[in-house]
C-alpha positions as CSV (number, residue, x, y, z in Angstrom):
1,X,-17.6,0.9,16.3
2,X,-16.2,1.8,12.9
3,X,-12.3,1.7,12.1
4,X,-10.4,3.8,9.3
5,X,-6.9,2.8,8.8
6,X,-4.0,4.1,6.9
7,X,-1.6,3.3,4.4
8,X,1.2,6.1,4.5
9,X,4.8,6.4,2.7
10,X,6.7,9.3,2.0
11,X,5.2,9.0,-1.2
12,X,1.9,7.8,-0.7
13,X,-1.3,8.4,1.5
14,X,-4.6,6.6,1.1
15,X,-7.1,4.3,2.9
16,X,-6.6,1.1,3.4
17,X,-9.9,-1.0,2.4
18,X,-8.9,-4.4,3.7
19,X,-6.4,-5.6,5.8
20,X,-6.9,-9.8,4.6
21,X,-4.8,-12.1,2.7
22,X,-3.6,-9.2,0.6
23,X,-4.0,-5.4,2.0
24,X,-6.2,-3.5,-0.3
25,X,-5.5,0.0,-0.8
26,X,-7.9,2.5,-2.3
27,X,-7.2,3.0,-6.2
28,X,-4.3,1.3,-6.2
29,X,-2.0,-2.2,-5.0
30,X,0.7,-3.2,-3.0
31,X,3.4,-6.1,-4.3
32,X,5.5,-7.7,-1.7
33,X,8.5,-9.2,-3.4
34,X,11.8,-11.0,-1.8
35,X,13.6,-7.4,-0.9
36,X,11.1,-4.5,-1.6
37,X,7.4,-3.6,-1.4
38,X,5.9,-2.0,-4.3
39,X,3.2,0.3,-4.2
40,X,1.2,1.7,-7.2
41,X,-1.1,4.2,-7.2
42,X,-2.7,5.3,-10.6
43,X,0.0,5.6,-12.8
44,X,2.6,6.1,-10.5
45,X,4.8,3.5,-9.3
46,X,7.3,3.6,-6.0
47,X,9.5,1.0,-4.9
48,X,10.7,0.6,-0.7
49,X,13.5,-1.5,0.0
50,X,13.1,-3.5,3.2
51,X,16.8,-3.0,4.5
């Protein structure tokens, strides 16, 4: 059996191609830093503070 997951923000929606180390998204990455998660997708760019 096959799973499809999801990577979803209120700014964001696309598959999620590995879920490793690192999670790879589909055409485009995700940073974790020390107080915020960065996603970019093309050439747009959204921060998410953890708090």
């Amino acid at each position: 059996m096959s799973y499809r997951y999801w990577f979803i923000t209120p700014h964001v929606e696309c598959a999620i191609h590995s879920l490793s180390e690192h999670i790879v998204i589909e055409k485009g990455t995700i940073e974790f830093e020390q107080n915020e998660m960065i996603v970019t997708v093309g050439n747009e760019r959204f921060s998410y503070n953890y708090e």
